[in-house]
N, C-alpha and C positions, 0 to 999 in steps of 0.2 A: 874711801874718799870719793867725794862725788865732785863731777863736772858739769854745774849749769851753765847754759847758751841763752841768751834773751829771746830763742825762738821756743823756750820752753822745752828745748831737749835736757836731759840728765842723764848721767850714766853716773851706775853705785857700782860696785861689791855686794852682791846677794849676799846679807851674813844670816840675816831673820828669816824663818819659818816663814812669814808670806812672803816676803820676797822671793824665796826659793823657788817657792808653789806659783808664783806670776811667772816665774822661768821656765819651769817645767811644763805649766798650762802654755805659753808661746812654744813649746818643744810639739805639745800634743799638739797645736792646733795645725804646725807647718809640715811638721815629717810625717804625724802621724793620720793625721786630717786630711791637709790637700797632696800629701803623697804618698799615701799610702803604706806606710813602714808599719811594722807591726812594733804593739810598743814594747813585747821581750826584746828586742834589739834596741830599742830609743835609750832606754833606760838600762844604765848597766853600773858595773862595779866601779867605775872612773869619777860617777859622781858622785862618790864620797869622799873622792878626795884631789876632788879640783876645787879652783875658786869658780864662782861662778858670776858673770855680770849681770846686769839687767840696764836695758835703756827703757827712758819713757819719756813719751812726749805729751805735756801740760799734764803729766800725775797720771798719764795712760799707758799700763803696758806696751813696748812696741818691738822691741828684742831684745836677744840676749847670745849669752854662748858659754861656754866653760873653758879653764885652763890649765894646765897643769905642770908640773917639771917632769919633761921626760929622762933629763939628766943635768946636774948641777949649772948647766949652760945654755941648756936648751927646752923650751915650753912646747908646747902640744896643742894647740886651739881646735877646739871641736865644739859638736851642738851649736853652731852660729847661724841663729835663726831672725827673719824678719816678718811679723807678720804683714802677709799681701798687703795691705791698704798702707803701707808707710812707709814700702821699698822706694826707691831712686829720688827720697827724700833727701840725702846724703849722713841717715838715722846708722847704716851699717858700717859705713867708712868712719862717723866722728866714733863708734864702738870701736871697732878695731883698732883705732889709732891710741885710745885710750889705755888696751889691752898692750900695747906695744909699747908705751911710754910707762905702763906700769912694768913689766915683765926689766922692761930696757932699765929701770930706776931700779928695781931688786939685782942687779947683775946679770943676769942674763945675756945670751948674745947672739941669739938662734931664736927664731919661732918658725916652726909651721905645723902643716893642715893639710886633709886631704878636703881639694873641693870639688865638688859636685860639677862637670864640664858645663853647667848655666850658669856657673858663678866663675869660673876660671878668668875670662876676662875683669871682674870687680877686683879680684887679687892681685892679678899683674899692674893692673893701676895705680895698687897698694904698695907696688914694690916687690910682690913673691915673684919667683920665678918655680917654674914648671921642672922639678927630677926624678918624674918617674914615668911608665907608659900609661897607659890610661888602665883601670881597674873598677872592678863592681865591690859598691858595698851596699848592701841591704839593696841590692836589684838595682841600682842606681849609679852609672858609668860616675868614676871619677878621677883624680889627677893629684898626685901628693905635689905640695908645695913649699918653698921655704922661701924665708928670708934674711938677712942678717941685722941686728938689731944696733 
């Protein structure tokens, strides 16, 4: 189900083969491009069996993320990516919020995420709060997060 904005934002449900491949190329272009991740870590077992999003603004990729149940109550968001030129446009909060009113409409009652300590303030704005000590993943300080739905 998609959510258009008259600013020309939309958010899908990645289901089609290009859409997937728009997801994944904003995965390559932000973890693996401007920070350096290597992509055997980018890419792993979880995304075959997450949903995946995708936002675009005026018909142009601009982010995305994935999600998944980590238990019949509780989802997993990860991969949430913006590419550079279309952050603090408010492109990753109407995603996330999307993500959380879909998760919230399947039953769900739980989401979180481990975010990256540059993102950790976008989150708490969101509503997550901070329960864990700070941690590296793929060389990159981060911070598990949750919220209740």
């Amino acid at each position: 189900m998609s959510r258009q904005n008259p600013n020309g934002l939309s958010i899908i449900e990645a289901v089609s083969p290009i859409e997937k491949s728009e997801c994944f190329e904003i995965r390559h272009q932000v973890f693996i491009k401007e920070q350096g991740i290597s992509p055997a870590l980018e890419f792993d077992e979880f995304d075959s069996k997450s949903i995946h999003y995708l936002a675009t603004l005026d018909n142009v990729p601009a982010a995305c993320a994935r999600v998944y149940a980590e238990t019949s109550s509780k989802i997993k968001i990860g991969r949430f990516a913006v590419i550079i030129t279309y952050r603090k446009q408010g492109i990753g909060a109407a995603l996330l919020g999307k993500i959380l009113e879909d998760a919230r409409n399947s039953g769900y009652r739980e989401a979180y995420l481990g975010a990256q300590l540059s993102a950790v303030e976008f989150y708490r704005r969101l509503g997550f709060k901070e329960f864990s000590h700070e941690f590296e993943d793929a060389g990159i300080p981060h911070r598990s997060m949750k919220r209740k739905l």
